[in-house]
C-alpha positions, 0 to 999 in steps of 0.5 A: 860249211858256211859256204855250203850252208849259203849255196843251200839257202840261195837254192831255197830262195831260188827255189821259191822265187821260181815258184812263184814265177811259174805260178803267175807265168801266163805263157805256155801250158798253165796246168804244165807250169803249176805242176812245175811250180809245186816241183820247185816249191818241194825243192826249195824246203828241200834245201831249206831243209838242208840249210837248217841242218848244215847251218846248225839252225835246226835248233831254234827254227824247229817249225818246218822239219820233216815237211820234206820227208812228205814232200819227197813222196810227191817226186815222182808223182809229180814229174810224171804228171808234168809229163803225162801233161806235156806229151800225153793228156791233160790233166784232170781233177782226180790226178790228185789221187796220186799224192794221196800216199803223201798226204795220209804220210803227212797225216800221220806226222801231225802229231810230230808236227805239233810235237815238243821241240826237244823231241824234234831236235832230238829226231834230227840228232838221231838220224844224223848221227845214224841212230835211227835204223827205222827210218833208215830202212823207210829212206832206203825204200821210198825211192823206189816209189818214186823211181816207179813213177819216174819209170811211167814217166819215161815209157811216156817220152819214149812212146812220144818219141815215136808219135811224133815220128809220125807226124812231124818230118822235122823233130827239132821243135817238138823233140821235147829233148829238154823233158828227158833231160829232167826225167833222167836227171831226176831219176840219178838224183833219186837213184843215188838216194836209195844208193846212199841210204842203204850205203849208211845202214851197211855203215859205209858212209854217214847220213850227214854226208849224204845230205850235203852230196844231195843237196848240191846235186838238188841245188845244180837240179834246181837251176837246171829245170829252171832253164828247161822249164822255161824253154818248155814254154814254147811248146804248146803241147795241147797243140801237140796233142791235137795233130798226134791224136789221130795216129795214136793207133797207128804202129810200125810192124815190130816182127823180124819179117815185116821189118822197114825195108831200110833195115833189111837192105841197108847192108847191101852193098855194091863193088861199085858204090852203095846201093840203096833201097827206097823204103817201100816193098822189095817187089815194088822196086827195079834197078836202073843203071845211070850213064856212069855205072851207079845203080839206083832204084826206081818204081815199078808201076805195075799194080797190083804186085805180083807175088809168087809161091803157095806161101803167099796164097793167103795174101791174093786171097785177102788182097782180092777181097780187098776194096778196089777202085775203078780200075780194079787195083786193091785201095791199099796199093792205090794209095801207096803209089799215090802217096809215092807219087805226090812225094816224086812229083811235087816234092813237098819234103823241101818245105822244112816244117812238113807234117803228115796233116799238110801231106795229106791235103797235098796228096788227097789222101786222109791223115790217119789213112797216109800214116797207116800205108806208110807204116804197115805197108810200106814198113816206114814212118813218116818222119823217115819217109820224108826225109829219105826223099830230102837225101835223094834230092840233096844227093842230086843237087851236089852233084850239080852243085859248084865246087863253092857250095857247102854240104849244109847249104843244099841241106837247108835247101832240100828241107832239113832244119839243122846240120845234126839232122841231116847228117843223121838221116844221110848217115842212115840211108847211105852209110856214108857221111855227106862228105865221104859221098862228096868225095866220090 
């Protein structure tokens, strides 16, 4: 128990000192570190809290319990405010409405607070011993306040997950897989809460060790934000938010028939090897035979697109109203072959930090106007559409490629940043790996 006890006191005090730290951290987003600087100073009474008990000085050192019973209501609120802060918009004065339910819960343990001692070391006596199903049922049920705010705080990441995906052709950077990694820890952590509380009101294991089993997770917790916490000093996310701004309205197609023609092609395969679709529109796309029997895909120039059959009437109709430039072909084509073209020819996927923006100076054409043929379009996002290219060079390049270059060197050369992406996206577009492709 003396060990324990000495693990939960060094998390406190850990706890503080990261506190503090993060407070007068002038690097990074500051409003991010003070909202991470409350989340630590809530787990350091959180195993101050624990301390007292396993140590038995809850006798004498009276003062601070309960504090984290109207800390643990500011859980949830507080991550998904970090991370509304980090991938979202910033924060702003009246987000302190959300620890208002923890602030009138604190009110209404005043008088507790400024109560007798006997009657507090007799609360904590009872809620130990299980004696105090009213209070068991209240921990059993605020998890689930808090799991709710841990919920938003994941539809956030996920809908980022997605934005950058239009902007950025690589994601190591701004992957912001270290955000995810505290959200879904904190969310197990609370999960298992509820789970063990209304484990002890079935009788089937007791407060005491619930207690000890959490607050060594919430000491692991601690340690594991800190490293994340400083690492996410390196994102600026107010930057992140300037270039995601303008694509925030800008969506892939979800239905079955306007699906990435990556998706629905992908499963073609040939008696002689792969056969792999460019990610554009069925009718823009020929087949070519190279010297050796392969097939691979080329463009076909010829706009507008010819469209058959009296299902697509509605579709002439509109692409014919649809503004035309000089020579009479719809804007929207222009631009998709424009866009195709800048890619084949200047080939700016090799710069390995290619965003949307840079794209859009290189090719002419708007930001917001390259993300939307791209994705309601041609069906394709982005950071796909780019890094399809990046394989279709590197496949070229092997093929010339002496016996002694490695696969991760032609990698580093056509615009991938890591080993991990690019046997992703190889993986994605071929079905193969680079070594099984290689082989052949």
């Amino acid at each position: 128990m003396k060990v324990i006890s000495l693990l939960h006191l060094l998390g406190a005090a850990q706890g503080l000192f990261l506190t503090l730290t993060m407070l007068f951290w002038q690097r990074g987003n500051r409003r991010a570190n003070v909202v991470v600087a409350a989340i630590f100073f809530m787990m350091a009474v959180a195993l101050w809290n624990s301390y007292l008990i396993t140590s038995g000085l809850y006798t004498t050192l009276t003062f601070s319990i309960r504090w984290y019973d109207v800390m643990r209501l500011l859980t949830g609120p507080l991550v998904y405010l970090y991370v509304r802060e980090m991938v979202a918009k910033p924060l702003v004065a009246k987000d302190i409405l959300h620890c208002f339910p923890a602030f009138v819960y604190g009110i209404g343990l005043v008088p507790f607070f400024f109560g007798p001692i006997e009657e507090k070391i007799q609360f904590i006596e009872q809620t130990l011993a299980g004696a105090s199903p009213e209070y068991m049922w209240f921990s059993a049920v605020r998890p689930v306040y808090n799991l709710a705010y841990l919920l938003l705080a994941l539809r956030l990441l996920q809908d980022y997950s997605r934005r950058i995906r239009e902007v950025f052709a690589s994601l190591e950077s701004v992957s912001l897989q270290w955000l995810w990694y505290i959200v879904l820890g904190t969310t197990l952590l609370i999960a298992l809460t509820a789970f063990a509380n209304i484990a002890a009101l079935w009788g089937l294991i007791r407060p005491t060790q619930i207690n000890l089993s959490l607050a060594v997770l919430a000491f692991l917790w601690v340690y594991g934000l800190t490293f994340f916490a400083l690492r996410a000093n390196l994102i600026h996310s107010d930057e992140l938010r300037v270039l995601l701004a303008d694509l925030s309205q800008v969506t892939v197609p979800s239905s079955a028939s306007q699906r990435s023609a990556i998706e629905r092609t992908l499963s073609n395969r040939y008696s002689s090897g792969h056969l792999i679709f460019l990610p554009f529109k069925q009718s823009e796309i020929t087949l070519e035979n190279n010297n050796e029997g392969a097939a691979f895909v080329s463009f076909s120039e010829q706009i507008p697109m010819q469209i058959n059959g009296d299902q697509n009437n509605e579709t002439n109709k509109s692409e014919r109203s649809a503004p035309v430039n000089r020579k009479g072909i719809p804007m929207t084509e222009f631009h998709a072959t424009e866009i195709r073209r800048c890619m084949e020819e200047q080939k700016p996927f090799l710069d390995n930090q290619l965003t949307v923006q840079k794209f859009a100076q290189i090719s002419g054409i708007s930001t917001h106007r390259v993300s939307e043929i791209l994705n309601k379009e041609l069906g394709i996002n982005f950071f796909d559409f780019v890094n399809f290219y990046r394989v279709e060079e590197w496949k070229r390049r092997i093929n010339d490629a002496p016996p002694s270059t490695t696969i991760q060197e032609i990698a580093y050369s056509v615009g991938f940043n890591s080993k991990s992406s690019f046997y992703t996206a190889f993986k994605k577009f071929t079905g193969q790996t680079p070594s099984e492709y290689r082989g052949q």
